[in-house]
Structure formats: C-alpha cells, structure tokens
N, C-alpha and C positions, 0 to 999 in steps of 0.2 A: 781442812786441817793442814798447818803447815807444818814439814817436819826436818829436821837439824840434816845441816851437811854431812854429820857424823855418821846418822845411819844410810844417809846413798852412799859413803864412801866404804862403810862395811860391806854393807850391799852387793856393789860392784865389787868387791876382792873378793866375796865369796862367789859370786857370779863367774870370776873368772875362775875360781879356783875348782871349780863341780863342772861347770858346762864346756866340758871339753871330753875328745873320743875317750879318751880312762872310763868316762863315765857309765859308758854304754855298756858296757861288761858285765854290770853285776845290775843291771835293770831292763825291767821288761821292754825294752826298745830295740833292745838287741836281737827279739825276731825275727820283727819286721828288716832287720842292718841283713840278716840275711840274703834278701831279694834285691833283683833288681830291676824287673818288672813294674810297673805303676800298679795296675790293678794288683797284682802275688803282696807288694807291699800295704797297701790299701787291705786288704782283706786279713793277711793276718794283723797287722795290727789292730784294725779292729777287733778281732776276736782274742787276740792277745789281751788287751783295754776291757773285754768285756768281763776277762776271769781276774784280774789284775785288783785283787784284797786278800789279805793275808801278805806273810812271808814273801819276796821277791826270788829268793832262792824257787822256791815250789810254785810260783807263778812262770816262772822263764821252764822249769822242765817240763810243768806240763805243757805250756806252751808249744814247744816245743815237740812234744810228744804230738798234739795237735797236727803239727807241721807234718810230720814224719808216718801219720795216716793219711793224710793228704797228699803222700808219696810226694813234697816238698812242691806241689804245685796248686798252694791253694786255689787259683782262679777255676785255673782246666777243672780242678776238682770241684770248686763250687759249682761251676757251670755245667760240668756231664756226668759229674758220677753217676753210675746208675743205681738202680737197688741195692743188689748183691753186694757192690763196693761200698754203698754208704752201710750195712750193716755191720763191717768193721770200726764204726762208732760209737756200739749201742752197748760197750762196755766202759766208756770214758765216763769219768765223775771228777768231778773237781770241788770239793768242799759242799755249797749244794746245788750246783750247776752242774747239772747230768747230762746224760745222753736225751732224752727228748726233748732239754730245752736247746741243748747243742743241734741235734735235728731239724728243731724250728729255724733256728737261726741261716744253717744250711741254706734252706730252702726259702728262706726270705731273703738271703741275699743274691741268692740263685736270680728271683725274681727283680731285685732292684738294677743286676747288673744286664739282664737279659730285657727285661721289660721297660726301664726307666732311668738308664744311661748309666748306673753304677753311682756309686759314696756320692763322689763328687759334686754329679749333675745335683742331685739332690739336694745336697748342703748346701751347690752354688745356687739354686733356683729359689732357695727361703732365704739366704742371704740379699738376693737382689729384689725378692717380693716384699722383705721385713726388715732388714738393715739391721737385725737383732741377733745377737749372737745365743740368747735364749731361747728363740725363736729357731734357729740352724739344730737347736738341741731335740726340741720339742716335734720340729716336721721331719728330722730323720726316724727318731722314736716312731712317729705315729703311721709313716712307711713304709717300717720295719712291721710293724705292730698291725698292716693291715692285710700280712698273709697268714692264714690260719694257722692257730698255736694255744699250748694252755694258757690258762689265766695263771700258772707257774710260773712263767717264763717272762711274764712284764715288768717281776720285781729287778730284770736282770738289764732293762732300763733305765736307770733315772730318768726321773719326770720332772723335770723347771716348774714346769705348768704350777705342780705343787709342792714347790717350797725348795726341791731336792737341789743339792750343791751338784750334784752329776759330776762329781770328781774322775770319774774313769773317763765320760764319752768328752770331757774338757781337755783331759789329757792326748786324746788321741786325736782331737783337734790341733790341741799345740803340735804334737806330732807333724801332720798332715801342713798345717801353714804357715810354723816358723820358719824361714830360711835355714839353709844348710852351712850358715856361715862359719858355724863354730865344728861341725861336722859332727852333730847330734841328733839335731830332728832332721827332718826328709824337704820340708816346702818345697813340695811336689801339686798341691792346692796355691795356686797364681793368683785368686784374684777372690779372696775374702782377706781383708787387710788384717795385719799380725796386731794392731793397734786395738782390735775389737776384739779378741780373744779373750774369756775368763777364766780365771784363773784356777787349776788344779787340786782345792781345797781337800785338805786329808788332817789328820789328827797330827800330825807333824808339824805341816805346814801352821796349823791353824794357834798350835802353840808357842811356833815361834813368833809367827806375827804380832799375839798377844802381847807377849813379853817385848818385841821393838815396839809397842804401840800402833801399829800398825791396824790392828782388828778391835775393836772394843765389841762386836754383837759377840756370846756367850753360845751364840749356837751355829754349830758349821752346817749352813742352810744356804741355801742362793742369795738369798740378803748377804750374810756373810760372805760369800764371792763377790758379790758387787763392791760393797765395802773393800775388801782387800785390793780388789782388782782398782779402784779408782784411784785408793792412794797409790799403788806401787804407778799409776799413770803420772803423781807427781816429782819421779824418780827417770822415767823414761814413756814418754807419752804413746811414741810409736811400737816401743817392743815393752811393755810393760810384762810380760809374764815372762819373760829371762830370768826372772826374780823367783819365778817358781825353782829352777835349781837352788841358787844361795838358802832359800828357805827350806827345802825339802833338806838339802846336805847338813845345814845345819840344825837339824832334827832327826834326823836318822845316824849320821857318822859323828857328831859332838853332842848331839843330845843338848843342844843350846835349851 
C-alpha cells in the first residue's frame, strides 16, 4: 500500500513533537530513567512492561512502589533476596497481578539471570536462532515460563504463538533496542536491529492508525502488529516503530 506524503510528514512532527525527555515523566519508562545499571535497568523495566495496563499514573506508582521494596536495587534483589526479604511482597497486588504471580516472576528471573546470561542473552540467542522478532517474544515467554509457577501467572505473558499483539513485552523491547538518540528509550540491546522491532499495539495506537489508514485488520491481534509495523516501514524502514510515539500521543493527549 502506498501512502501520501502528507501522512509521513504529520508523522514525523508528531514524532518529533512526543519523542523527546518531556516525555518520559508522565510514562511508564520513567522507572527504568531511574537506574543506571544495565541489568537494575533491564529488570525493572521489565516488570515495569509487565503490569503496564490501565491508567499510566497507577502503573508508574506502583511501579515504583515495586522499586522501593526492592530497596531500589532490583538485580541484587532479584538475585539474593532471601525468604524473609522476599516476604515483604506478599502484600503487593496490582489490578490482578498479585503477589504469587509477582513471586513467580521473582524467581524466574532469578533463574534467567543466574543460570542463562540474563534478558538479553536470551532475546539475543532467538534472535540469531530465528531472525524473528515474534519468535524473541515467544522464546523469552517460554523461558520465563519454564521455572515453576501457576497456570495464573501465564496470562501475565502474551503469547504471539497464539495470535496475542503482546503490546507490553513489544514495548519493553522498543525500550531495550531503540537507540538513545532522542533520549527516551535506553538501546542498551546492540545487536537485535531497531528495523525488526513490532510495533506496541494498544487501543490508542490501533485507533489512530485506523483513522490514517494505516491498519485496516478490525482486531488488535499480531496480524494487526504486522500490518501496522510494515506500513510504518514505508515511512522509515530502519526505525519504523518511532511512530509508536506520534501514534500513541496522538491518542492519548488529542484524542486524534
């Protein structure tokens, strides 16, 4: 599909006009702006990304709150907390992400950073095995997914596998391997290219695109990622998901 000069050149002005530090304040990225650590960075965001629906206000406090039982060091904490210290968790509830899926999660990252090189190695090792970026979604999921936990705690996954847009764990990807150019995300992840990246699909996003013509699938599904993410490739091939702010800002702050 070809699409008019008009909408890359809206595009880019809202692009510039969202993706810049202002923006970081009032969005869940601003946990992870905290650290300066690779791994402190890397783990809260993730677990930032993983409660990150609903309100952005009550996702950044609890967040937050997260941080601040983790005595502001998530790694140390994920790596050595003992008992007694992680029982200071087992009153956290976040909408319906509790304390035992919080637990699970703990302790399976415990494991990925201790036993299997941490986030990174991981995402890089399915990235170089699959060259798929649904595939980076699906092998971290299923290596999360293979230290014991309820059958609760999977819905707090998405799964590509089947069908799922996995808008949070997309985002905390953008996170992880956009460059730091604009001084927004971290690209602290070197060497999964920003070009393969899908795109952060939410009910925002998925309305605005609608209304540019951008998305014509009716349901915000991975199909729906794919679609979006290829056109916004014929806008900027190499960083196509920078378009995730102009889209998001102009759906949340103008309500486009």
């Amino acid at each position: 599909m070809k699409f008019t000069d008009d909408i890359n050149f809206f595009l880019n002005i809202k692009y510039s006009q969202y993706c810049r530090p202002e923006f970081i304040q009032h969005d869940p990225i601003s946990v992870p702006k905290n650290f300066d650590c690779k791994e402190d960075i890397e783990i809260s965001a993730f677990i930032t990304a993983l409660i990150s629906w609903g309100r952005r206000p009550s996702i950044i406090a609890k967040s937050n709150q997260l941080m601040q039982l983790m005595d502001n060091q998530p790694f140390q904490y994920i790596t050595q907390a003992n008992p007694n210290e992680l029982k200071q968790l087992e009153a956290f509830v976040y909408r319906t992400f509790n304390s035992s899926d919080l637990l699970f999660f703990i302790h399976a990252l415990r494991g990925v950073y201790l036993e299997q090189g941490g986030l990174e190695f991981v995402a890089q090792q399915a990235w170089n095995t699959f060259g798929e970026m649904k595939m980076v979604v699906i092998e971290m999921r299923e290596t999360l997914l293979s230290y014991p936990h309820l059958a609760r705690s999977e819905k707090h996954l998405a799964n590509p596998g089947a069908g799922s847009a996995a808008k949070r764990i997309n985002m905390f990807l953008r996170w992880m391997v956009r460059p730091n150019t604009e001084g927004v995300d971290f690209g602290i992840w070197k060497n999964i290219p920003t070009s393969e990246l899908l795109c952060p699909l939410d009910v925002h996003t998925a309305r605005v695109a609608r209304r540019l013509g951008l998305l014509e699938r009716t349901q915000n599904d991975l199909k729906a990622v794919v679609e979006l993410t290829n056109n916004l490739k014929s806008f900027d091939a190499e960083d196509p998901i920078k378009y995730d702010f102009a889209l998001f800002g102009l759906g949340v702050y103008e309500k486009f």
